[in-house]
N, C-alpha and C positions, 0 to 999 in steps of 0.2 A: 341407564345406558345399555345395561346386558339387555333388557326388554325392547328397546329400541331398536337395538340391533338383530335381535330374533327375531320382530316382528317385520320390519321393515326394510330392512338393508342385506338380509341373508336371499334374498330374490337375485341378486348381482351375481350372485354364484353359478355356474352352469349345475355343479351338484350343493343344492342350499343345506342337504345333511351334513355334509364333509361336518368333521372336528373342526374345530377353530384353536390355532396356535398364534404367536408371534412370529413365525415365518413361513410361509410353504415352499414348498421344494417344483422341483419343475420339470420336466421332461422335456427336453429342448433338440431340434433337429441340430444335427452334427455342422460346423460352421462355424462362419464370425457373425458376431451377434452387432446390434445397436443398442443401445439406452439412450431413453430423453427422459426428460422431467417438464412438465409445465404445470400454472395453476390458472385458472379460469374466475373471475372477478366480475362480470358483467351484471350492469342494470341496465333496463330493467331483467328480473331472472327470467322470464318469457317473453321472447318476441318473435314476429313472422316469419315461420322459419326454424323455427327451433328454441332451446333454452341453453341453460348452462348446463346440465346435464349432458347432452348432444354435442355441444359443442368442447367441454371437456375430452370428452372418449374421442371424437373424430380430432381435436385438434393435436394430442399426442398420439396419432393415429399417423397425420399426413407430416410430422417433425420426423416419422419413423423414416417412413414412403418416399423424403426430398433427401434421405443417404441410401438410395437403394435396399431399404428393408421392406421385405414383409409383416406388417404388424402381426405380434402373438401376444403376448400375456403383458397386462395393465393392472396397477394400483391406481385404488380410488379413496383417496385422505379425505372425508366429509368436515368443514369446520361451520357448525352451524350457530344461527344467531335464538339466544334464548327468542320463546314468544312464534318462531315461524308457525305456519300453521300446516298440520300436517297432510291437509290432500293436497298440498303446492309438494311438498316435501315426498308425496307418494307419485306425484306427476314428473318430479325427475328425475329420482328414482329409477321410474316405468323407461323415461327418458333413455340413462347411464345403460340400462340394459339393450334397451333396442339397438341404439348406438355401438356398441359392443357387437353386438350379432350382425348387424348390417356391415360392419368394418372386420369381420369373422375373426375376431381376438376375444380372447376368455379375462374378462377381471380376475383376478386368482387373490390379491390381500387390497386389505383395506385397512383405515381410522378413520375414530368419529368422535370429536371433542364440540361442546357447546360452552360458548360463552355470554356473556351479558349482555344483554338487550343495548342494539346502538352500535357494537361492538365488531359485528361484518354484516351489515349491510345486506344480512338478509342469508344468504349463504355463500362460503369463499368453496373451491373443491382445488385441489390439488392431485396430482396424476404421472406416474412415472412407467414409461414404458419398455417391452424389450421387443425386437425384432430381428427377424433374420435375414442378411444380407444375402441378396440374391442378383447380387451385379458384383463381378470378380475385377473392374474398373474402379479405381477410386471416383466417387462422386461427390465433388468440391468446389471450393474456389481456386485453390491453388492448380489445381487441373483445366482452368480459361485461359485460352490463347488465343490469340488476334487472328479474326478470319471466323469465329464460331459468331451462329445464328442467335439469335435473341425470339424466344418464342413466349406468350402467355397460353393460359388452357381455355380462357374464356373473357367474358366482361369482367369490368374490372370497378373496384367503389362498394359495391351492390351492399355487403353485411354492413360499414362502418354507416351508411347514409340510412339503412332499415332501423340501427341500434339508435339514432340520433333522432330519428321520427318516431320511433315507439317510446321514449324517453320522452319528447320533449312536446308528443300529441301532434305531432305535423300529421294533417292528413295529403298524402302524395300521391299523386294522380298520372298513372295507375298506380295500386299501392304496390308498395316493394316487399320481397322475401330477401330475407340473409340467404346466401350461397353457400351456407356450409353443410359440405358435402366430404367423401375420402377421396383421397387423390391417391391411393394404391392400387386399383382397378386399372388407373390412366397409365401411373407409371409401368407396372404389371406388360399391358397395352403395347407400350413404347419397346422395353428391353425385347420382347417375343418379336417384334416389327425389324428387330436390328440395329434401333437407336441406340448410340454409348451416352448417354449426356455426358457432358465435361460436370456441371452444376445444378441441383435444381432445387428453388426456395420457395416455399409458398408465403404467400401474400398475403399476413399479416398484419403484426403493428408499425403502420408508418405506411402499409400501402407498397403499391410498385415502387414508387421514387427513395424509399426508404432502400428494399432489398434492391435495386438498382447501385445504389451509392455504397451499399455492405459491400456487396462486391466485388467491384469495382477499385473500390479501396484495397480489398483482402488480395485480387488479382495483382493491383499496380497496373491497369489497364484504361483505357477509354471505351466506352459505352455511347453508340451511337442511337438515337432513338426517333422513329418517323411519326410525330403524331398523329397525322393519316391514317396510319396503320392501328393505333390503340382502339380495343374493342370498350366501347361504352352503350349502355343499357341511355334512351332518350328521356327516359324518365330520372335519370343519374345525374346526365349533364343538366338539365333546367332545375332538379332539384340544386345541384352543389351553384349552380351560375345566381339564384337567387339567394342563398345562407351565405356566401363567398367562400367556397371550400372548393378546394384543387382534388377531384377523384382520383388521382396520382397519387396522393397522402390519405388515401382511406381505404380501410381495412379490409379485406377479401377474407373468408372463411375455407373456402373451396378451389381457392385456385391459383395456380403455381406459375413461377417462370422459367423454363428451361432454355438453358445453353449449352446448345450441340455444337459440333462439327459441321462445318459445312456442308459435305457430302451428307451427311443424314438430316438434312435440313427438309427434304421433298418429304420422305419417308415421317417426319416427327409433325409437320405442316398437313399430312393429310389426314393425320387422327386429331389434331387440334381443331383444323378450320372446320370441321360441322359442327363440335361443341360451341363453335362462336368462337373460338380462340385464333392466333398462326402469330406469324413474324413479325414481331415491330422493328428488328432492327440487327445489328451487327458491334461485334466486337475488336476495336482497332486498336493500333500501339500508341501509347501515351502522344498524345501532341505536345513537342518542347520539352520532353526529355519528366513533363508531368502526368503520372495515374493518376487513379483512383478519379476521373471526373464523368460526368453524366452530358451529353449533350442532346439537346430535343432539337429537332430540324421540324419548323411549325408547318403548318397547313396550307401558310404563304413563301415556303421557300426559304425563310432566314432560320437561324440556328440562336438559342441559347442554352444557359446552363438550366438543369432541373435541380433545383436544388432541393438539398436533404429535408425531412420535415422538422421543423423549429419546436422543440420541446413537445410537448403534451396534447395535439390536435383535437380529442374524445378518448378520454378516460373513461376504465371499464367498460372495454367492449368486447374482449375475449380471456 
């Protein structure tokens, strides 16, 4: 394990000489800070677009970025499966680092346990982050109120439909990249622009309709939603229209939904719409005295409910 770690894992370090303890210390800008923790689980461990490596660092990158933080300093927990073979295991590695530096946060501690063959599917990585809050507004749920805009940053589906065709050998025409990307840059973007968001979640597991109905719920509010207005990649919709899969319930890597205030609605719509992103919609007070509900107003003019995603849609994909 100490040779494994000397040899291959001491690269994640900005200085790979540093001592190595059981804890390091930090030098942190004066502030309120954020912590997240997430773990990364996906098969296959490479797909178009990136790996688990990549998508570990950038995903407890943008959990920082949706509470107004600046991402800084990240642990990286390695739990690997006996038997991997190690220029996969030096390619994510290579990964965990670029990711890092492209999202300008320094990995500072780590672990690295290996277990039995069969036993995680190859490699599991876990990732706990710190950042620095740099919006003096709370940014939440409980901060949505009726009259605030409903924004996305971009197309929506794109990583869970890449992760289901690299898994399952679909060839998709044109092929698809996973979208994961930091969303600190955007939000960064937005605060300098004069945007306050009330809330902003990235688009994860369960997709829009999932962080739609969180909420929505957490608000006690209704969610209005134009699907007109939802940005989909054409090769998204004929993919999910042919598998039978709702792009609403699949997973984005790269991209968030923010809910402003109205008045900063022009201002947060014109950094959005050339990414491909802007407005699907608005935020109203419960209908009948009922929150927490989702409504889609379709393409032909009638309305129904979107509902939540039902258990387990693709497993292991972030």
């Amino acid at each position: 394990m100490a040779e494994l770690i000397d040899t291959e894992l001491r690269c994640l370090y900005r200085d790979p000489t540093r001592a190595l303890h059981d804890a390091t210390c930090l030098r942190l800008p004066h502030g309120r800070l954020a912590f997240s923790a997430d773990s990364s689980v996906v098969a296959p461990l490479e797909f178009p677009g990136g790996d688990i490596g990549r998508l570990a660092v950038i995903g407890t990158a943008n959990d920082l970025a949706m509470a107004g933080a600046r991402p800084c300093h990240l642990s990286v927990a390695l739990i690997l499966e006996e038997g991997l073979e190690l220029p996969l295991l030096r390619r994510i590695v290579g990964s965990l680092r670029a990711a890092a530096d492209l999202c300008e946060l320094s990995i500072e501690t780590g672990d690295t346990k290996v277990v039995e063959r069969g036993r995680a599917d190859g490699l599991y990585i876990s990732t706990s982050g710190i950042g620095v809050l740099e919006s003096d507004d709370p940014i939440g749920p409980l901060a949505v109120a009726p009259g605030d805009a409903l924004l996305v940053s971009g197309d929506l589906g794109r990583h869970g439909l890449t992760i289901l065709a690299a898994r399952h050998g679909l060839e998709l025409e044109p092929p698809l990249h996973s979208d994961c990307a930091p969303l600190w840059p955007l939000v960064e973007e937005l605060l300098a622009a004069g945007v306050r968001p009330h809330c902003l979640r990235d688009l994860t597991r369960g997709g829009l309709a999932a962080a739609l109905h969180e909420l929505a719920v957490a608000a006690g509010l209704e969610f209005q939603v134009e699907e007109r207005q939802l940005p989909l990649l054409p090769s998204v919709e004929r993919g999910c229209a042919v598998l039978g899969l709702d792009p609403l319930h699949l997973a984005c890597e790269g991209r968030m939904l923010a809910i402003v205030p109205n008045e900063h609605l022009q201002r947060c719509a014109a950094i959005l719409e050339p990414l491909g992103g802007g407005w699907i919609g608005e935020v109203r007070p419960p209908s009948g005295g009922l929150g927490g509900q989702v409504v889609l107003r379709t393409s032909i003019g009638g309305e129904r409910w979107l509902r939540p995603p039902s258990g387990e849609l693709l497993p292991r994909i972030c």
